[in-house]
LUMGUVO-942628 format. One line per 10 residues: number of its first residue (from 1); for each residue x, y, z of C-alpha. Coordinates in steps of 0.2 Angstrom, whole numbers, always signed. Layout:
// residues N
NUM) X,Y,Z  ...
//
This chain:
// residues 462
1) +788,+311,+654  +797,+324,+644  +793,+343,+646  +795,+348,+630  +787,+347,+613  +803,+353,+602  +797,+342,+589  +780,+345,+588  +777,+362,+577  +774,+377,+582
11) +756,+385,+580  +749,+402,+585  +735,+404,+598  +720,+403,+587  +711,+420,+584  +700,+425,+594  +697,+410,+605  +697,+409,+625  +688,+395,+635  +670,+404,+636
21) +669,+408,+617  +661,+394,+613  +646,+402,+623  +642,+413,+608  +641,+396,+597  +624,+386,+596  +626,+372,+611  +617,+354,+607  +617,+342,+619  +619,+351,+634
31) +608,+349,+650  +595,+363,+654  +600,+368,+672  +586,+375,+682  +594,+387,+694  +608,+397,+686  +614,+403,+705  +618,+384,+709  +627,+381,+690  +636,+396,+693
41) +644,+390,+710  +645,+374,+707  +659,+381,+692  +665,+393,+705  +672,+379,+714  +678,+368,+700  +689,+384,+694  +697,+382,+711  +700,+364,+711  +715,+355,+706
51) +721,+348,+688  +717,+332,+684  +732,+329,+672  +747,+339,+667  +753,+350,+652  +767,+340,+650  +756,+322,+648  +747,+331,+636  +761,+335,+626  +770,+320,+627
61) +753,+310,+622  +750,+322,+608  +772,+318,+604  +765,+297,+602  +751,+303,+592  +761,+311,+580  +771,+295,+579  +756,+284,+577  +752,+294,+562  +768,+291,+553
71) +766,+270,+558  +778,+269,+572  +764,+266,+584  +748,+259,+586  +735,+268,+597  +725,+258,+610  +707,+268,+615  +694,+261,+626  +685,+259,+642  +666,+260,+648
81) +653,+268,+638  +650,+279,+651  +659,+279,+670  +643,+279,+683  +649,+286,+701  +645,+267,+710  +658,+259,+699  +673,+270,+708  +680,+254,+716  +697,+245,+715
91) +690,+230,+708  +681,+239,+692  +696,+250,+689  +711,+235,+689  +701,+223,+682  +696,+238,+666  +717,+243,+667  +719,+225,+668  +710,+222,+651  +719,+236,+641
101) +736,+230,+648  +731,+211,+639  +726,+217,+624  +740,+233,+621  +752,+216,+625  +743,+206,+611  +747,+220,+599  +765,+226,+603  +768,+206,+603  +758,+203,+586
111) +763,+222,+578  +781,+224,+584  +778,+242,+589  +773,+252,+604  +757,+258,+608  +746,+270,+614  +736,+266,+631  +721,+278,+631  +706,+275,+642  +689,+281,+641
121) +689,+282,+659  +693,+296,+673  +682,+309,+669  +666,+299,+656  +653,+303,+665  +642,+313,+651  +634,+305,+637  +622,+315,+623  +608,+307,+619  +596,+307,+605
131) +580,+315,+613  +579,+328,+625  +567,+320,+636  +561,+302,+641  +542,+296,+641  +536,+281,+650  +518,+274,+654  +515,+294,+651  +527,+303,+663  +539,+313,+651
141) +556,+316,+661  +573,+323,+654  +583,+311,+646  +599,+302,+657  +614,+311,+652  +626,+304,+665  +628,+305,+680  +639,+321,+678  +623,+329,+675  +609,+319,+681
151) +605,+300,+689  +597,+284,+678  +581,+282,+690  +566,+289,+683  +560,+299,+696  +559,+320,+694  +571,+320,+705  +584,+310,+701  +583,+315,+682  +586,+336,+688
161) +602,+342,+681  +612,+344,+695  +628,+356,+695  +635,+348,+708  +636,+332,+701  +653,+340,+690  +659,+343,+708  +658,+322,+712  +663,+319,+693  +680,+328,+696
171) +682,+321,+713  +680,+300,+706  +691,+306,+689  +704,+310,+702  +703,+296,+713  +704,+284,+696  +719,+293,+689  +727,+291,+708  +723,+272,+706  +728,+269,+690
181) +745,+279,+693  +748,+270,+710  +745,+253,+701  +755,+259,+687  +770,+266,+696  +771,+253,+709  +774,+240,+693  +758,+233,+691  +761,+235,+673  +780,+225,+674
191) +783,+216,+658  +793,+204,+670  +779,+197,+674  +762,+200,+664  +754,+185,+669  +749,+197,+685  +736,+205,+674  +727,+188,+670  +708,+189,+675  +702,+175,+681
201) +694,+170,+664  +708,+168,+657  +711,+147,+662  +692,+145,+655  +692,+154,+638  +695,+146,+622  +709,+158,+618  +718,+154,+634  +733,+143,+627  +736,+157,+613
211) +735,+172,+627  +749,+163,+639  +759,+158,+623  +760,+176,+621  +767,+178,+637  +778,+167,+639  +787,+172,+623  +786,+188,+629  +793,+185,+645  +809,+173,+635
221) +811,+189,+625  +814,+199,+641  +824,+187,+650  +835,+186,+635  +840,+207,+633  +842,+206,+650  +855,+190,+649  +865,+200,+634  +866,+215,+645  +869,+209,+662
231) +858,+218,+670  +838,+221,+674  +829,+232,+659  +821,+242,+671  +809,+252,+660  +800,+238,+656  +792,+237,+674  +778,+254,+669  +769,+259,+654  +764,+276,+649
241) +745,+277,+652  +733,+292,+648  +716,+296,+649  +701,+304,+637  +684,+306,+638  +669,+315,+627  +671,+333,+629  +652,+334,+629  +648,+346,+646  +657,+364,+641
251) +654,+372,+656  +664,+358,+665  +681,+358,+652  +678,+378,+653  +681,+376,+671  +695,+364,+670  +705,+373,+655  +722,+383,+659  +734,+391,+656  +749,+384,+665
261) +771,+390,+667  +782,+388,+656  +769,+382,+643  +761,+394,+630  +741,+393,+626  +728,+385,+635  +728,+366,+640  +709,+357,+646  +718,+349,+661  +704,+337,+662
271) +709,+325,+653  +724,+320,+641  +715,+318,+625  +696,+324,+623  +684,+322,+609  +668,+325,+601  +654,+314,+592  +644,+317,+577  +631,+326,+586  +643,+340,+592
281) +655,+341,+577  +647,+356,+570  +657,+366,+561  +649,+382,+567  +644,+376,+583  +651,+377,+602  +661,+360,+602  +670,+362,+588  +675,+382,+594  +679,+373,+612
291) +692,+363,+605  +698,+373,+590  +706,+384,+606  +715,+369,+617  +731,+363,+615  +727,+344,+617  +726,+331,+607  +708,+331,+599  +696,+319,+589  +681,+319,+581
301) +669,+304,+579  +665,+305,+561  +650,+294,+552  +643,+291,+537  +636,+307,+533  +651,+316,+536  +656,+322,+517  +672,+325,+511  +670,+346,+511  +663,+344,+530
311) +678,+335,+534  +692,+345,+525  +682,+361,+533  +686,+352,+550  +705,+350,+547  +705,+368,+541  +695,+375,+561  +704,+363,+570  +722,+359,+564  +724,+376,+551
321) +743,+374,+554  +744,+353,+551  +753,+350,+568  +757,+333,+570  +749,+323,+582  +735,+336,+585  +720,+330,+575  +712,+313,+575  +698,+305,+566  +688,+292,+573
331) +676,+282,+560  +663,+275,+563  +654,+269,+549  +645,+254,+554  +652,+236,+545  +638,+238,+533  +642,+255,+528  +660,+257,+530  +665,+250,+511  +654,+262,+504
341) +657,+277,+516  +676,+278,+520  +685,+278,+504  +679,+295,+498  +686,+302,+515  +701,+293,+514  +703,+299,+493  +700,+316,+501  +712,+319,+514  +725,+310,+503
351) +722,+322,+490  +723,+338,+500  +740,+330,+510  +730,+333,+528  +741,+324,+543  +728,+316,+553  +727,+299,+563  +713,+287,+557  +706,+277,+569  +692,+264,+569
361) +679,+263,+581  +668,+247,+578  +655,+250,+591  +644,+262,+587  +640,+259,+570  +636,+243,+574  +621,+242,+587  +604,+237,+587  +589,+232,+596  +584,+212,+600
371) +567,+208,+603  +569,+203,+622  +571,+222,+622  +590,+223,+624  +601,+238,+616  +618,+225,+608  +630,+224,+597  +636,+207,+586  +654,+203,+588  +653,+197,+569
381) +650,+216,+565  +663,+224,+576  +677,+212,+570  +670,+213,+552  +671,+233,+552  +686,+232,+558  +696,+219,+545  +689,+230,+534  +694,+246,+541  +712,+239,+539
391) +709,+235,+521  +700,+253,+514  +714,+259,+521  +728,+250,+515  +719,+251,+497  +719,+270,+499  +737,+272,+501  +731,+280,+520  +736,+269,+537  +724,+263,+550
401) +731,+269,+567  +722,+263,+579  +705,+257,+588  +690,+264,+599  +683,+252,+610  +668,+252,+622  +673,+238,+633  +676,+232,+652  +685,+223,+665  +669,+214,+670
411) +662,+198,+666  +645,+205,+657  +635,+200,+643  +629,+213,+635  +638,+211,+614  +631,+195,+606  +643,+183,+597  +661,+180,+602  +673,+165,+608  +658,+160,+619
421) +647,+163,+606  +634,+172,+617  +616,+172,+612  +603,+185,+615  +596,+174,+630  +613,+175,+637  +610,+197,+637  +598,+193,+653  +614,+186,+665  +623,+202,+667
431) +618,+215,+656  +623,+230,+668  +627,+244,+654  +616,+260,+658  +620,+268,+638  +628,+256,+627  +632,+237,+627  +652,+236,+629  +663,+221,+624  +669,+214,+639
441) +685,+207,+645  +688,+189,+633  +678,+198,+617  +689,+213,+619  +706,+203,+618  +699,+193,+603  +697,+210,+595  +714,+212,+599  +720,+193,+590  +708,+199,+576
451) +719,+214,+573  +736,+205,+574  +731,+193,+561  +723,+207,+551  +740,+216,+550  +749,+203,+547  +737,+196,+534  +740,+212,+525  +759,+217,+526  +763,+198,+522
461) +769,+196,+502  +759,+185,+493
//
């Protein structure tokens, strides 16, 4: 990847920022650790540990991003809700790269344009939650937030915030971006031959024939540059692919943030691309002063109270000198909400000329309890916020860039609806989410067809 951001405008280090600042800001959603001896070694050690990822990736991913603003690329987010320390293994990671690969082939196909691979993996091991603590048959325990900070058993002790659990976080991001680069690197991402990443769905599922007639015209379309040129493409055998997570525990991106040679300002070297949710996107609050000071990528989840004013306030902490490629929005409005909510955000940020990338995220507007006690989401409201996501945009005059999935590699059932039309008695066979039901591999590559068709439905003349 290129060492250099020469396109990319320069920006002054923000004012008064340096990686602890945000320690003077109100903090929600962060874990009370009982011994402060232990937190403090426990960050001791991650301060000494290496980076996970490199100031250059950052720059080059924050380089697409900026191009994916202007329409040139389409951006490609997603993974588990949250990565659990048991699910470190070959198997779960191939088979969740695996995933992505299809569905970023179903758009470049169906778009005619690159995009942006960005998992939600390597380093999503903190989730906030919407109550401190837990209460069952009368025992009250703090809440799961993770297994960076705590384990999913209700028991006293598995539900203490443990420091050193950062310490094993760090240590399983690491050996997921060694996977996922060795697999990468050694061509498990060759467009010579993408029937490789089939899972072994794929000859069962009702999209099967359209999936392989992708690939095959994909794989003519190779064969043919290679014929007029003589010679093997060989920069079709990897793929640029980068990682993100919630930047939810601070004292854990505190320990990870650098400064690093030949690169001014400070760069969080946990991850490629961080962001924060609605319940961190204070504009006063610690979040929000964590990532006004980092020279990553960033995104905000924004919902539907989010106002215009909160969101141009926003632009002005986190992007004051309109870099491109620096800021990105994330909707997530909810298929019921979103024709009501987005326009005036849209009609906002078009007025006041703010470059940002808009990106929909369908997943978390859109779930709800069933009465077999299951947490789900409905396939008919993720695919419906996003067809309309496409056209509030395209009526704004603003451009959709890209999508946020919560989806896996795995054969679960934990979203109802879908190809296979799965029903609420079908959440009992393998609903294995700990947080929040994900798509999983065959739903997540129909959201993939549904955005194709979508596009094209909308830049076709009629």
């Amino acid at each position: 990847m290129p060492n250099s951001d020469a396109s990319l405008h320069a920006v002054s280090l923000p004012r008064e920022w340096g990686p602890q600042s945000w320690r003077a800001r109100p903090a929600t959603q962060m874990p009370q650790y009982p011994d402060a001896a232990e937190l403090e070694s426990a960050l001791t050690e991650l301060r000494r540990l290496p980076p996970l990822v490199t100031s250059w990736e950052i720059l080059s991913l924050k380089q697409q991003l900026a191009e994916a603003q202007e329409g040139r690329r389409f951006l490609l987010q997603g993974g588990d809700c949250a990565e659990n320390f048991d699910e470190c293994s070959s198997d779960v990671i191939s088979n969740r790269l695996k995933v992505l690969l299809q569905m970023s082939l179903v758009l470049v196909h169906g778009m005619r344009k690159p995009v942006v691979r960005v998992g939600r993996f390597a380093g999503q091991y903190a989730k906030p939650r919407s109550a401190d603590t837990e209460t069952i048959d009368g025992t009250t325990l703090p809440s799961y937030r993770g297994d960076m900070v705590n384990g999913p058993a209700f028991t006293a002790e598995a539900r203490r915030p443990d420091p050193r659990r950062m310490i094993k976080a760090h240590a399983r991001s690491a050996m997921t971006m060694n996977f996922v680069r060795a697999l990468i690197d050694g061509g498990f991402a060759d467009l010579h031959h993408p029937e490789y990443w089939d899972l072994g769905w794929v000859t069962h599922s009702p999209l099967a024939d359209e999936y392989h007639r992708m690939v095959a015209a994909i794989g003519d379309a190779v064969r043919f540059m290679e014929t007029l040129s003589g010679s093997e493409v060989h920069n079709l055998n990897r793929v640029d692919f980068y990682t993100s997570h919630e930047s939810l525990l601070l004292p854990y991106e505190e320990s990870m943030t650098r400064q690093v040679p030949r690169n001014w300002g400070w760069f969080d070297l946990s991850t490629h691309f961080p962001w924060i949710g609605m319940r961190t996107a204070q504009i006063d609050g610690a979040h929000v002063e964590f990532l006004r000071g980092i020279r990553n990528p960033v995104a905000v989840k924004i919902g539907p109270s989010v106002t215009p004013d909160v969101l141009l306030r926003l632009v002005d902490v986190l992007n004051p000198g309109d870099e491109p490629g620096r800021l990105t929005f994330i909707h997530r409005m909810g298929a019921s909400q979103i024709a009501a909510k987005l326009p005036p955000l849209l009609e906002a940020m078009r007025r006041d000329g703010r470059r940002v990338l808009w990106v929909c995220d369908p997943m978390h507007g859109n779930t709800e309890p069933t009465a077999n006690g299951y947490k789900t989401r409905r396939f008919a409201n993720i695919a419906g916020e996003v067809e309309q996501a496409f056209e509030l945009h395209a009526a704004a005059g603003t451009r959709l860039g890209g999508v946020h999935l919560e989806l896996t590699g795995e054969d679960v059932t934990e979203c109802l609806g879908g190809a296979r039309e799965l029903t609420e008695a079908d959440l009992e066979r393998a609903y294995r989410s700990c947080v929040d039901p994900r798509l999983n591999y065959e739903q997540a590559l129909e959201v993939a067809m549904l955005i194709v068709r979508k596009q094209t439905q909308l830049s076709t003349p009629l």
